[in-house]
ChimeraX commands (.cxc) that place a marker at each C-alpha (Angstrom):
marker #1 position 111.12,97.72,77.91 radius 0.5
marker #1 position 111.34,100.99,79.01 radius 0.5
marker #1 position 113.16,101.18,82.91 radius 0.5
marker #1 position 113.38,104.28,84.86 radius 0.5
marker #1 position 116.16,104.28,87.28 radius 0.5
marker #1 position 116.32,106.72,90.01 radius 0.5
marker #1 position 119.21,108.12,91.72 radius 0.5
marker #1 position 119.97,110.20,94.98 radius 0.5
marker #1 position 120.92,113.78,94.60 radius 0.5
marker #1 position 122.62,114.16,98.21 radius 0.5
marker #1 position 126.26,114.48,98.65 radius 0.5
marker #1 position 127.12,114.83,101.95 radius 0.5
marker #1 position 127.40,111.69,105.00 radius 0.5
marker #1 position 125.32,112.96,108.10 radius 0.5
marker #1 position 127.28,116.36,109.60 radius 0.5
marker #1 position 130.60,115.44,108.43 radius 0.5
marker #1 position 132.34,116.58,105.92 radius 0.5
marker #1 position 132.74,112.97,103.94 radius 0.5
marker #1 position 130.59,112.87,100.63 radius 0.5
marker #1 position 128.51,110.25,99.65 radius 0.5
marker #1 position 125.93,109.81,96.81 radius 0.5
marker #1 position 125.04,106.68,95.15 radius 0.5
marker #1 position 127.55,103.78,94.91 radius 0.5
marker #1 position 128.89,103.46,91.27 radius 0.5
marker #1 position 128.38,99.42,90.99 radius 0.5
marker #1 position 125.26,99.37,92.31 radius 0.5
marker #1 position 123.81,101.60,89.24 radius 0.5
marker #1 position 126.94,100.62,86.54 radius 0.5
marker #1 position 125.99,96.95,87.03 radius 0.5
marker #1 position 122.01,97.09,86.74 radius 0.5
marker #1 position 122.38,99.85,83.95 radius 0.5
marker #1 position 124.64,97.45,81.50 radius 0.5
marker #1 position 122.45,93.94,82.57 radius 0.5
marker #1 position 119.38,96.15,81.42 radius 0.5
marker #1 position 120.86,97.63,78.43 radius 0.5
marker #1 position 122.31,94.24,76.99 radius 0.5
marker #1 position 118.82,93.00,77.48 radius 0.5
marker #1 position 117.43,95.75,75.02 radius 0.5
marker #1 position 115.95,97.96,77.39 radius 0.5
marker #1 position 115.11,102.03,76.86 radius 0.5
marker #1 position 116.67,103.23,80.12 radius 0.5
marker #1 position 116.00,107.12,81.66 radius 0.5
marker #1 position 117.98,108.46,84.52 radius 0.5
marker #1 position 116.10,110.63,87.11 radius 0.5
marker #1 position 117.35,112.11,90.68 radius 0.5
marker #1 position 115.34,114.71,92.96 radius 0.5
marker #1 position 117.71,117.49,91.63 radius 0.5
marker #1 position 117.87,116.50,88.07 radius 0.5
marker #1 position 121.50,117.07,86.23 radius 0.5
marker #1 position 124.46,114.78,87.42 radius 0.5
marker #1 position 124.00,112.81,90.56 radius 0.5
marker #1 position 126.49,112.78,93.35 radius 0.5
marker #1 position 128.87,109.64,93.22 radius 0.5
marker #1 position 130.14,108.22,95.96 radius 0.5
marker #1 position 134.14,108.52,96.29 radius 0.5
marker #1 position 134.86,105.46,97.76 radius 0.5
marker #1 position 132.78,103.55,95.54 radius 0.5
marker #1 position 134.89,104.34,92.79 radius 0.5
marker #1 position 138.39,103.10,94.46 radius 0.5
marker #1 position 140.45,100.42,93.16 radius 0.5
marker #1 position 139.38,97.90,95.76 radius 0.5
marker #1 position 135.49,98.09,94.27 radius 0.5
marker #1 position 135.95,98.54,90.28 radius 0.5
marker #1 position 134.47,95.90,89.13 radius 0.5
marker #1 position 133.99,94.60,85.12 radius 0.5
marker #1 position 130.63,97.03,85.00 radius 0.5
marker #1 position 132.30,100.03,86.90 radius 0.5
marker #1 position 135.34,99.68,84.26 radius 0.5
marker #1 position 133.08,99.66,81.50 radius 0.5
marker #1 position 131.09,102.79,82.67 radius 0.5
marker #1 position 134.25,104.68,83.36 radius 0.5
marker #1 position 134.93,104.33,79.55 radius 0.5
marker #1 position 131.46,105.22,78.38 radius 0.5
marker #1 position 131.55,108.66,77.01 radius 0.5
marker #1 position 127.65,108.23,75.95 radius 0.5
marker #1 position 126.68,106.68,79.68 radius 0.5
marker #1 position 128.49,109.20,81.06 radius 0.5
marker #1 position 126.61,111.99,79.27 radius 0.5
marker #1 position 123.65,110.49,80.14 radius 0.5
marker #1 position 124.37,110.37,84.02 radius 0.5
marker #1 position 125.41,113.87,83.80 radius 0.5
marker #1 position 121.95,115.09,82.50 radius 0.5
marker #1 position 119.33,113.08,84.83 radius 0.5
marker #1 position 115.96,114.21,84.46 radius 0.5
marker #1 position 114.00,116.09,87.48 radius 0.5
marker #1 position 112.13,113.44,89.44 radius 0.5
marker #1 position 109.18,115.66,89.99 radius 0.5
marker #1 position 108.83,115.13,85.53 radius 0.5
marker #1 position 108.49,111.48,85.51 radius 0.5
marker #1 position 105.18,109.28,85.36 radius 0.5
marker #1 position 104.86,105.94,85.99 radius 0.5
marker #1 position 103.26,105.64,82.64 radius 0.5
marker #1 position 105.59,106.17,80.76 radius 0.5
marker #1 position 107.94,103.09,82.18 radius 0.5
marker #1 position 107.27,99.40,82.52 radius 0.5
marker #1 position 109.31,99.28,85.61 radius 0.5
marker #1 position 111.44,101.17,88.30 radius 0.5
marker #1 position 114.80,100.57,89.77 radius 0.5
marker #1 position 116.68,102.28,93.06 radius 0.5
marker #1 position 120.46,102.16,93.03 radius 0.5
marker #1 position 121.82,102.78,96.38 radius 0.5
marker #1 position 124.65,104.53,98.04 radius 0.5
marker #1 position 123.86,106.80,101.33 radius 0.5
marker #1 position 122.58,108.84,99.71 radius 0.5
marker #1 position 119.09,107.93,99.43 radius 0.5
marker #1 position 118.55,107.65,103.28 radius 0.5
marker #1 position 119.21,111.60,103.56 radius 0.5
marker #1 position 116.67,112.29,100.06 radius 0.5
marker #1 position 114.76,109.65,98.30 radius 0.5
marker #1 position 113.50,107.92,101.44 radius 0.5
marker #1 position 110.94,111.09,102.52 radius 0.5
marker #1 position 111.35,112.86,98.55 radius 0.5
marker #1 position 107.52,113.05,98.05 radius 0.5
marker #1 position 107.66,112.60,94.07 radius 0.5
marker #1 position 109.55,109.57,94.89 radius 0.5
marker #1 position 107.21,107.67,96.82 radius 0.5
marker #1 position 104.07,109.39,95.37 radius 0.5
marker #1 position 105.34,107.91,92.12 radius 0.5
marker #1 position 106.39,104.40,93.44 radius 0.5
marker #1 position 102.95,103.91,94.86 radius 0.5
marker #1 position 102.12,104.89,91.32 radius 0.5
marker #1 position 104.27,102.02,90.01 radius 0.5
marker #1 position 102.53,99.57,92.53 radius 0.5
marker #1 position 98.60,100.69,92.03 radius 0.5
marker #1 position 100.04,99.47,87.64 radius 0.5
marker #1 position 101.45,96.32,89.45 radius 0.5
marker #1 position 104.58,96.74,88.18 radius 0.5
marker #1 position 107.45,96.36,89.41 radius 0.5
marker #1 position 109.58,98.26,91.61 radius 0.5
marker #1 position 113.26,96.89,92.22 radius 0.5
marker #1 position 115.98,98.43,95.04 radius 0.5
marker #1 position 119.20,97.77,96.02 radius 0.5
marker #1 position 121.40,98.05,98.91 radius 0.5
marker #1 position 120.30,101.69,101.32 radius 0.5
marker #1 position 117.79,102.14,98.28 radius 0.5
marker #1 position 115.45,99.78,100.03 radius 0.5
marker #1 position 115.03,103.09,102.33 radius 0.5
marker #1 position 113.01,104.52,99.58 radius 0.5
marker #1 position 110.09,101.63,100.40 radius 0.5
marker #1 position 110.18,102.96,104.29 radius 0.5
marker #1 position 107.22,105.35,103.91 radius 0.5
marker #1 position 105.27,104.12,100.64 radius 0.5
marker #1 position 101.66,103.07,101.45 radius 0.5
marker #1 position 99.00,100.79,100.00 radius 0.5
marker #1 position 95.69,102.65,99.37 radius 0.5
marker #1 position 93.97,100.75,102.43 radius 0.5
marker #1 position 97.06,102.97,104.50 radius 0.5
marker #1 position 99.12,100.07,105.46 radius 0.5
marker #1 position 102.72,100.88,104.97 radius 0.5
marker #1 position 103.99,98.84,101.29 radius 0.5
marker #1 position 106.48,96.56,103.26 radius 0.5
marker #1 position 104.58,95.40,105.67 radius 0.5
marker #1 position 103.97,91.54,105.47 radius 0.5
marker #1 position 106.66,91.58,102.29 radius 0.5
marker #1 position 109.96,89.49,102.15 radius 0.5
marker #1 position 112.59,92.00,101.36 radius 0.5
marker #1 position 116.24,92.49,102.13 radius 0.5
marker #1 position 118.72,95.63,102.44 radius 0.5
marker #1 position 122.31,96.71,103.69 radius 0.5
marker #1 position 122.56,94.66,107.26 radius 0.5
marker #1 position 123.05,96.28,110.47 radius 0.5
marker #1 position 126.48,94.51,110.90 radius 0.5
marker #1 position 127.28,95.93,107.35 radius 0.5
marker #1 position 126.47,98.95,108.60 radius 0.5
marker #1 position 128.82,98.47,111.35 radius 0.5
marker #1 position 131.72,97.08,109.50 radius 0.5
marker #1 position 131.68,99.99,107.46 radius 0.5
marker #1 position 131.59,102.00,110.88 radius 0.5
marker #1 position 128.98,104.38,109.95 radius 0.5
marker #1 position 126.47,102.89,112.16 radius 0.5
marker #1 position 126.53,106.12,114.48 radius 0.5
marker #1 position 126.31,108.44,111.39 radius 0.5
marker #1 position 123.37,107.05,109.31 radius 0.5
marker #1 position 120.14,108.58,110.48 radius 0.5
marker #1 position 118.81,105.34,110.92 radius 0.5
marker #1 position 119.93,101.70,110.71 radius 0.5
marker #1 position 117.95,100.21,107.06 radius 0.5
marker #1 position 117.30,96.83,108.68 radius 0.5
marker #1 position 116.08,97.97,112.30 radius 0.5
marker #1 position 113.07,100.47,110.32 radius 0.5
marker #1 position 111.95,97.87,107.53 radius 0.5
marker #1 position 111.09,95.50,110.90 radius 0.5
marker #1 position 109.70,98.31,112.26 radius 0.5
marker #1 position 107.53,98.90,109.38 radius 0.5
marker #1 position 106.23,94.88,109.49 radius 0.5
marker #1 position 109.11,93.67,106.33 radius 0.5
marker #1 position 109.46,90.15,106.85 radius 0.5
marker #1 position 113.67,91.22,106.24 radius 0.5
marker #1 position 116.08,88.10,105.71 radius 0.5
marker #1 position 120.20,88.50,104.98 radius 0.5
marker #1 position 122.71,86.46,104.29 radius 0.5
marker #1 position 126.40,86.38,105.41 radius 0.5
marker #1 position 127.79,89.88,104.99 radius 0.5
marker #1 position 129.11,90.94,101.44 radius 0.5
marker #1 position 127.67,88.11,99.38 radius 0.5
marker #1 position 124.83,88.54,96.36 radius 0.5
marker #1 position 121.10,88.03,97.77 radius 0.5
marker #1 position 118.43,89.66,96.31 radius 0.5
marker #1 position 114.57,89.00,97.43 radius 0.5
marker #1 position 111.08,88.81,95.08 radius 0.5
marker #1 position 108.07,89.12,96.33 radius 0.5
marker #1 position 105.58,89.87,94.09 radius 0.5
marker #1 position 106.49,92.86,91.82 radius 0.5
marker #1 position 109.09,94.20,95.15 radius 0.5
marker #1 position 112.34,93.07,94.28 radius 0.5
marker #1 position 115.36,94.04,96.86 radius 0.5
marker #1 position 118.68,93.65,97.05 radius 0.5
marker #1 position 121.06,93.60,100.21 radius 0.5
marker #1 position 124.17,94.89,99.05 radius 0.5
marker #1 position 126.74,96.24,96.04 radius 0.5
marker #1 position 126.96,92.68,95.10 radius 0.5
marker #1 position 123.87,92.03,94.70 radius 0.5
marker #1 position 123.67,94.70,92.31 radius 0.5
marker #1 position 123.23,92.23,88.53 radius 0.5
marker #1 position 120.68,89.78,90.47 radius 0.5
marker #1 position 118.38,92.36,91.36 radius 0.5
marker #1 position 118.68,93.48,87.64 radius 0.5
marker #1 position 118.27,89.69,86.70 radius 0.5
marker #1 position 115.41,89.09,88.66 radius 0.5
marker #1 position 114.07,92.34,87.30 radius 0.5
marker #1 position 114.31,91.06,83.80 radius 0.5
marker #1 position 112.69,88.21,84.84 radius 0.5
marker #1 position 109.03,89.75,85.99 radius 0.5
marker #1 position 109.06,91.96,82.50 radius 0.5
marker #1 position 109.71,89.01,80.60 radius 0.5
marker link #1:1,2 radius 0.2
marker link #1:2,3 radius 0.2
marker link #1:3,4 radius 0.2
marker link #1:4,5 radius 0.2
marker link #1:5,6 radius 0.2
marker link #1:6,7 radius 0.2
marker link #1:7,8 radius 0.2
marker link #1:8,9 radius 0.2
marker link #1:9,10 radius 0.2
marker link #1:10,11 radius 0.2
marker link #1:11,12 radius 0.2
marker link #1:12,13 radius 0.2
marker link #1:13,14 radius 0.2
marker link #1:14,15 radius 0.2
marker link #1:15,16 radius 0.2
marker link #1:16,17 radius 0.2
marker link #1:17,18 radius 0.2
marker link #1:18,19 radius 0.2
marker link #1:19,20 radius 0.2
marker link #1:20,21 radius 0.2
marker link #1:21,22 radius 0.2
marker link #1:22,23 radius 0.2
marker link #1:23,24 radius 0.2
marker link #1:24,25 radius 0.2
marker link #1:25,26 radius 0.2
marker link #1:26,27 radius 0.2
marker link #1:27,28 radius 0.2
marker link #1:28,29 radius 0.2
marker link #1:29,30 radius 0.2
marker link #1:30,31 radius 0.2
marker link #1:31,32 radius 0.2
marker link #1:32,33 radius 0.2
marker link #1:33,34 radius 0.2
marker link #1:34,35 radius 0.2
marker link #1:35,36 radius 0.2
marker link #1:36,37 radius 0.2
marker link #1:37,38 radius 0.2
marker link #1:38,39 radius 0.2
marker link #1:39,40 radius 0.2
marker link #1:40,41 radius 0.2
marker link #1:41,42 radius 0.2
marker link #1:42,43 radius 0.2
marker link #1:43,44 radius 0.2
marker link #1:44,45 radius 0.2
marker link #1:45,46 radius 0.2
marker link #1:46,47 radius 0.2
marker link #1:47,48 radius 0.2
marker link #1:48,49 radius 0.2
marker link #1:49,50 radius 0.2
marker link #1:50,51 radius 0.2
marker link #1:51,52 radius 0.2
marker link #1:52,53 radius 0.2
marker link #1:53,54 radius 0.2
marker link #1:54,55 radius 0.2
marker link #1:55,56 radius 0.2
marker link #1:56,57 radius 0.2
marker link #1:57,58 radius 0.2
marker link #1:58,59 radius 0.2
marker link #1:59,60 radius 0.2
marker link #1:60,61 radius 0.2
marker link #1:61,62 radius 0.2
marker link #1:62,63 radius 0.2
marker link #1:63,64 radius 0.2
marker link #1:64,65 radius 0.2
marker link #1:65,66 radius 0.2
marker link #1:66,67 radius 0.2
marker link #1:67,68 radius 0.2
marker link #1:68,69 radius 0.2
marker link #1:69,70 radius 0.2
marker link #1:70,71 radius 0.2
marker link #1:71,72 radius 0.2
marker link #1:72,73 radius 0.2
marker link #1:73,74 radius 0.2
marker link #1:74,75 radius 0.2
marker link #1:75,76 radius 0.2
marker link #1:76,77 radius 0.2
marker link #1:77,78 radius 0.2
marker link #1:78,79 radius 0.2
marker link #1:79,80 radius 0.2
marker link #1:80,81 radius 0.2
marker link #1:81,82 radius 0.2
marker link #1:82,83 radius 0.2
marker link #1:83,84 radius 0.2
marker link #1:84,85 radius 0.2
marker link #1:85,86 radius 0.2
marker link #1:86,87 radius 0.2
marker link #1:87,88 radius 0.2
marker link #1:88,89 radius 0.2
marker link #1:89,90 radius 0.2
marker link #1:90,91 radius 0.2
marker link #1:91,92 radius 0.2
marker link #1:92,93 radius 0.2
marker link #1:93,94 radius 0.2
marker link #1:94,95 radius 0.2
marker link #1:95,96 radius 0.2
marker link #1:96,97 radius 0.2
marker link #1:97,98 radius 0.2
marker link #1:98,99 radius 0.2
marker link #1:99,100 radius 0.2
marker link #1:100,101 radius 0.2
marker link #1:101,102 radius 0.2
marker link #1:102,103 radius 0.2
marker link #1:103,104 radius 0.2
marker link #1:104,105 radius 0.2
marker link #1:105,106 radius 0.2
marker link #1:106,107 radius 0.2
marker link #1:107,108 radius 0.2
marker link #1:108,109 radius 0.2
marker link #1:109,110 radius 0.2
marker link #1:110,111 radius 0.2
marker link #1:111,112 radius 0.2
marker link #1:112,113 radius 0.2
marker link #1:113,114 radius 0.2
marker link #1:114,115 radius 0.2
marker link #1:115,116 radius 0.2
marker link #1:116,117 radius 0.2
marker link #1:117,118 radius 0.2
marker link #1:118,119 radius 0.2
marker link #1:119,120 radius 0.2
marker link #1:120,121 radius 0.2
marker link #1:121,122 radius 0.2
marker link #1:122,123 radius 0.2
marker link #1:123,124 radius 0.2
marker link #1:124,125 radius 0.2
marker link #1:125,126 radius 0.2
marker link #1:126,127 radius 0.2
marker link #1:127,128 radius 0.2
marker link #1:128,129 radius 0.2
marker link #1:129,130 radius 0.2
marker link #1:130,131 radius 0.2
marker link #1:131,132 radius 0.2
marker link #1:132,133 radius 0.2
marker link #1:133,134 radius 0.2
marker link #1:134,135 radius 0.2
marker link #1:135,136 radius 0.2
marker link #1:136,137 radius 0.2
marker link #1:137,138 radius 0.2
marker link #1:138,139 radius 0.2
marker link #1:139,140 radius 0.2
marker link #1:140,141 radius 0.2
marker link #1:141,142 radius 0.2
marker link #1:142,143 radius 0.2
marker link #1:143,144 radius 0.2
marker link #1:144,145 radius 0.2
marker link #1:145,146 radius 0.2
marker link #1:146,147 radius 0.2
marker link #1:147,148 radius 0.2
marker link #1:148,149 radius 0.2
marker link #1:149,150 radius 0.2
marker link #1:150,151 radius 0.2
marker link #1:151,152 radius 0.2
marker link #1:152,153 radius 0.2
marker link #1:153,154 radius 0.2
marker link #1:154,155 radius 0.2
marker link #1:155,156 radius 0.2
marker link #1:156,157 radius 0.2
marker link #1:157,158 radius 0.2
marker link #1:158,159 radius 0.2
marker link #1:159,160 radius 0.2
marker link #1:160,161 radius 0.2
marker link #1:161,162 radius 0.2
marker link #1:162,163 radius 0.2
marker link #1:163,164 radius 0.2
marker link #1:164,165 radius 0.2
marker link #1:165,166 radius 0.2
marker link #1:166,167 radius 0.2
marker link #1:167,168 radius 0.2
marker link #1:168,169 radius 0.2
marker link #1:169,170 radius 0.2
marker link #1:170,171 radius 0.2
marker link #1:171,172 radius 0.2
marker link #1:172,173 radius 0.2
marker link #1:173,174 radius 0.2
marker link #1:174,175 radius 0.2
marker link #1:175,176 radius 0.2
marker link #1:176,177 radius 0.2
marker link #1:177,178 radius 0.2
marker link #1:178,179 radius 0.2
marker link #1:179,180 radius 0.2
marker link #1:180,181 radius 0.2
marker link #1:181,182 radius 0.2
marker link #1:182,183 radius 0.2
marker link #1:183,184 radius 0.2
marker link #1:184,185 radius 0.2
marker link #1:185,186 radius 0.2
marker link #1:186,187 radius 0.2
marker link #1:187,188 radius 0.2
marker link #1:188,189 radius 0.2
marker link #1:189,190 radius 0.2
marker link #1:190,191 radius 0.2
marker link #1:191,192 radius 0.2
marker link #1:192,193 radius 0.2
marker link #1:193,194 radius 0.2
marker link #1:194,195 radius 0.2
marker link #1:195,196 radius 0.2
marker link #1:196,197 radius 0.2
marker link #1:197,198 radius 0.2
marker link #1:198,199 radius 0.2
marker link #1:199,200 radius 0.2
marker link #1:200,201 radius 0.2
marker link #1:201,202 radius 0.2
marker link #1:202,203 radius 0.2
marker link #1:203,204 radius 0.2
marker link #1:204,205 radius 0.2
marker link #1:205,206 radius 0.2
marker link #1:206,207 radius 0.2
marker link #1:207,208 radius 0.2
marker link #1:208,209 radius 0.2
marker link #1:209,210 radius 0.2
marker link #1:210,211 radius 0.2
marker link #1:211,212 radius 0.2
marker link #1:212,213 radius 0.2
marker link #1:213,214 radius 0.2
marker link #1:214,215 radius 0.2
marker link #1:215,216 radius 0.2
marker link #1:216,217 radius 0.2
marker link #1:217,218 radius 0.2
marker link #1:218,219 radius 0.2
marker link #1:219,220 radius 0.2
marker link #1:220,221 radius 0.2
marker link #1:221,222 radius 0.2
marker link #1:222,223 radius 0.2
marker link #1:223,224 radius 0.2
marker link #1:224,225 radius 0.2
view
């Protein structure tokens, strides 16, 4: 199995001056279910080189057994810290995609054209493309070839709207996730806030959340197997 994961190269939250980048679970947790499973997995971000973490995502309150694990990874490490250029990668070369999230991707990945020229790629091969969390955003403005936007009519999930808010950063997103899958025609579902829920729907698996991080990567496994 060989799984491309792509990452977010922006660092900074709307016109503050709090960074972002992509939240540390939400790749450390996917990266080690795929690995154990015997997967080949390459790193890519828009900017190629090491991605911008998120701060907060690496405080005590959100380590987690994965996170831990990562954090003493000298070889994982290394390989975060040299991601490849997104604009290098083919579909062909990879049996399946995955989108950590973080806010970062709703500044980059969600307009980055080599990211949704190449997802549309991955869905013309029918396989499949997996997101978690804001990384759903990168789905937003993928099309089908007969021009109907790639969610629309599809079960997925993504970060709520009162997620969103209870993370008060509902006025500094430049969109809320949930409001423009609708939008787009996603049938979107949720469950309470916080707890694991990921979605399949064909080859489009999403995830809402950080914890839902390892079932994404389950289900995942799942469709290659």
């Amino acid at each position: 199995m060989n799984i491309l994961i792509v990452l977010t190269s922006h660092d900074r939250l709307g016109d503050t001056d709090n960074k972002t980048g992509f939240w540390l679970e939400e790749f450390a947790s996917p990266y080690y279910t795929l690995l154990d499973a015997g997967a080949t997995i390459t790193l890519a971000s828009p900017k190629g080189g090491l991605p911008p973490l998120d701060p907060s995502s690496n405080a005590p309150d959100f380590q987690t057994q994965a996170t831990k694990r990562f954090e003493a990874d000298e070889q994982a490490n290394k390989i975060l810290a040299n991601t490849i250029k997104l604009s290098s990668v083919k579909e062909s070369d990879f049996d399946a995609v995955m989108y950590p999230g973080g806010h970062g991707p709703l500044w980059d990945l969600t307009n980055d054209e080599d990211s949704i020229s190449l997802i549309e790629d991955f869905v013309k091969a029918n396989k499949p493309v997996a997101s978690v969390c804001h990384a759903p955003s990168v789905l937003l403005n993928v099309k089908l070839e007969n021009g109907d936007y790639l969610v629309k009519g599809k079960k997925v999930t993504a970060f709520a709207n009162t997620e969103e808010e209870a993370v008060q950063l509902q006025d500094i997103v430049p969109f809320l996730l949930e409001d423009e899958l609708k939008q787009r025609g996603a049938l979107y579902s949720k469950v309470e806030d916080w707890n694991s829920y990921s979605i399949t729907d064909g080859k489009l698996i999403t995830g809402q959340n950080p914890a839902s991080s390892q079932a994404v990567a389950k289900e995942l496994l799942k469709l290659l197997s």
